[in-house]
C-alpha positions as a Markdown table, in Angstrom:
| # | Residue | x | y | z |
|---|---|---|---|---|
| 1 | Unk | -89.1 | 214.8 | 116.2 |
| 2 | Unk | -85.5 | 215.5 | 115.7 |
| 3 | Unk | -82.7 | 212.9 | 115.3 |
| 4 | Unk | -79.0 | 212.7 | 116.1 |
| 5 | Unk | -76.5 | 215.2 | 114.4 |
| 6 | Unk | -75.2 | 213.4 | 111.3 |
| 7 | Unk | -71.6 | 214.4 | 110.3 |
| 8 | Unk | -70.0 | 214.5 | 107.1 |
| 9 | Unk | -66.5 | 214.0 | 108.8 |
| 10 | Unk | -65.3 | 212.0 | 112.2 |
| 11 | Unk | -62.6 | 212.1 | 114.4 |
| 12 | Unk | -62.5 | 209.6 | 117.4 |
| 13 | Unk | -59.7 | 211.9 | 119.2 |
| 14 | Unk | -57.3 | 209.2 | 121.6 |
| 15 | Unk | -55.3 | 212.3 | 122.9 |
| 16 | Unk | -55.8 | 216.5 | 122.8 |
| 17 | Unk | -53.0 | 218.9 | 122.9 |
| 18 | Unk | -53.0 | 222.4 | 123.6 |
| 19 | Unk | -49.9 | 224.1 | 122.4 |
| 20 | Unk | -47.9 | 227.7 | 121.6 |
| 21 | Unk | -45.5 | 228.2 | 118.7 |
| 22 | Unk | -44.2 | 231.7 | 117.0 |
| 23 | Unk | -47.0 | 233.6 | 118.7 |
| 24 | Unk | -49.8 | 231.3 | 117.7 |
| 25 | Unk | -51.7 | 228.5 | 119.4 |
| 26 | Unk | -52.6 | 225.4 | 118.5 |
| 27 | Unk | -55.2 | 222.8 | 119.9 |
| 28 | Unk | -55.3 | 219.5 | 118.2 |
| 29 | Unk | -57.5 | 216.0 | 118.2 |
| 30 | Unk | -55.7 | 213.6 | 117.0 |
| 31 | Unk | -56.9 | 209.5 | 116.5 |
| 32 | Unk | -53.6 | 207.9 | 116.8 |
| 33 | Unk | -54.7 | 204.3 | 115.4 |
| 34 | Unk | -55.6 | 206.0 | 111.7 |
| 35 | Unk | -53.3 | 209.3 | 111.6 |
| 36 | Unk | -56.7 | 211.4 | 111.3 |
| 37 | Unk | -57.2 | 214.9 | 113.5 |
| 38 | Unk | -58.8 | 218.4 | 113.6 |
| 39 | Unk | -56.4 | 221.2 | 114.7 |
| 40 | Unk | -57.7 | 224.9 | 115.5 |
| 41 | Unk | -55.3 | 227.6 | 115.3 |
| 42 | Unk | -55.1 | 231.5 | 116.1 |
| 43 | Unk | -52.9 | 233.9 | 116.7 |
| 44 | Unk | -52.0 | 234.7 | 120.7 |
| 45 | Unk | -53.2 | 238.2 | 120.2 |
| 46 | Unk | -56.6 | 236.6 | 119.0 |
| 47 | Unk | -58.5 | 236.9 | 115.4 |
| 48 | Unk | -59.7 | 234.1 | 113.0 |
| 49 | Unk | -59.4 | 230.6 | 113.8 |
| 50 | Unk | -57.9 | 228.3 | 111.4 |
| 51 | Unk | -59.7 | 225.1 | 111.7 |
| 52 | Unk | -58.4 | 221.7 | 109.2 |
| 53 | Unk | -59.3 | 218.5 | 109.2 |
| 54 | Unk | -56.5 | 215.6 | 108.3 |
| 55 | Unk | -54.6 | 217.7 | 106.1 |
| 56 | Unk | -53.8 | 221.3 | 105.7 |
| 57 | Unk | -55.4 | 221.0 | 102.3 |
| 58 | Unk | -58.7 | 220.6 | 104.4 |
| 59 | Unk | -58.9 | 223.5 | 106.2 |
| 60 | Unk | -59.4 | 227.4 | 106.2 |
| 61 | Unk | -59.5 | 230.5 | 108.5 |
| 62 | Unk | -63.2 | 231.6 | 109.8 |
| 63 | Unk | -64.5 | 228.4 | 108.5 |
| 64 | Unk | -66.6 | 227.6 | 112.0 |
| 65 | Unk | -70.3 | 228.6 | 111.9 |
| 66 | Unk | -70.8 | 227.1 | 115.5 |
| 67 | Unk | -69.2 | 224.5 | 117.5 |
| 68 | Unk | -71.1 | 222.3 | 120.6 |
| 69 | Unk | -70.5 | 219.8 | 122.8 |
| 70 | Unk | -72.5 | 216.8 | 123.3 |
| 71 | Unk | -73.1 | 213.2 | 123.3 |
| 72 | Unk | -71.4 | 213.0 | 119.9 |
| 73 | Unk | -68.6 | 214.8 | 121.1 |
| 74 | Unk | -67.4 | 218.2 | 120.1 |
| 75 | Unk | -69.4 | 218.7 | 116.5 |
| 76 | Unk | -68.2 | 222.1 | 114.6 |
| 77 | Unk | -71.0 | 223.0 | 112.1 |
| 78 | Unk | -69.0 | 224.5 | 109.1 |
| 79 | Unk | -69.9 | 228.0 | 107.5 |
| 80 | Unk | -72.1 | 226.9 | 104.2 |
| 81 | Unk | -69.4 | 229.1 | 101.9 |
| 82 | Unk | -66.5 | 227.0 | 103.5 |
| 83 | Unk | -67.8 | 223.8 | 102.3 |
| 84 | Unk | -65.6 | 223.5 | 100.0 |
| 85 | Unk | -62.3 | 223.5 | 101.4 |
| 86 | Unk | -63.8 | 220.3 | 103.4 |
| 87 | Unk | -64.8 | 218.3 | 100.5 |
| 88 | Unk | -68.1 | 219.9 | 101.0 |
| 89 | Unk | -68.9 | 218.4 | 104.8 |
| 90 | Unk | -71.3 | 220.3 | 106.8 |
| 91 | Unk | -70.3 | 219.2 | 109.8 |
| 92 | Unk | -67.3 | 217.7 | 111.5 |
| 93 | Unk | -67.7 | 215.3 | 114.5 |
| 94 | Unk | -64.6 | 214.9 | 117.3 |
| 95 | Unk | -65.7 | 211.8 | 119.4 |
| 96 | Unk | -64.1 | 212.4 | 122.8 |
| 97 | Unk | -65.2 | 209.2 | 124.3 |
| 98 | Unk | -61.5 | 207.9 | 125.1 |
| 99 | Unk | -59.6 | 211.7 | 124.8 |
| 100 | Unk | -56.8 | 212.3 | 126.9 |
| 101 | Unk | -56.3 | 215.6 | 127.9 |
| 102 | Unk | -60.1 | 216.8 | 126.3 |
| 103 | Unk | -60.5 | 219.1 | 129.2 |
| 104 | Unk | -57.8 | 221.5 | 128.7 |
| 105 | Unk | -58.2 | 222.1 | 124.5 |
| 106 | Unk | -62.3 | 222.5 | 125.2 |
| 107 | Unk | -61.3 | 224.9 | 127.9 |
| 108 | Unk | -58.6 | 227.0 | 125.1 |
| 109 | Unk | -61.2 | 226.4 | 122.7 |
| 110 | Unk | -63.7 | 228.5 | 124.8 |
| 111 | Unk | -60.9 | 230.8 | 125.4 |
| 112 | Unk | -60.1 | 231.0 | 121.5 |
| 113 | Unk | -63.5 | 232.4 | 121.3 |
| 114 | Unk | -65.0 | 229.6 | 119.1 |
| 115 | Unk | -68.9 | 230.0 | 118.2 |
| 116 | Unk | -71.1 | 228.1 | 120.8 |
| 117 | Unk | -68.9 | 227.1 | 123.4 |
């Protein structure tokens, strides 16, 4: 029998924002209590998506090996040759229990062309 997902990383998003800058769009979690969130990024005219998680430092382009959504929220499963830009978490974990706005970044998510959704 299988258990729940376990995640290296977690984000328990209060609010989602979807948003266009210099040709490129942006959709960001972000927990407001403890300044931590996961932003996706690509260009308008599509390609790679940047995915980082709390700091830019965290983060790299094509890094996503499949994304779901599900009773732990929206759970991106990192490419294994990625790891390390994450501090070597598999998975990362957006709890969208209490999200604001969830509907419309999942929906530019699916749009963006991210793996599983």
């Amino acid at each position: 029998m299988k258990g729940p997902v376990v995640s290296d990383l977690v984000v328990k998003a209060a609010y989602a924002t979807v948003a266009v800058e210099d040709g490129t769009l942006f959709v960001g979690f972000v927990d407001a209590r403890d300044e931590a969130y996961a932003l996706f990024r690509q260009a308008m005219t599509g390609g790679p998506i940047w995915f980082e998680v709390n700091d830019e430092d965290f983060g790299a382009e094509d890094a996503i090996a499949a994304a779901m959504v599900g009773a732990e929220g929206l759970v991106i499963t990192l490419r294994p040759e990625k790891t390390g830009r994450f501090g070597f978490a598999g998975r990362v974990a957006i709890r969208l229990k209490s999200c604001d706005g969830q509907e419309a970044a999942l929906a530019k998510l699916t749009e963006m062309g991210l793996p599983g959704l």
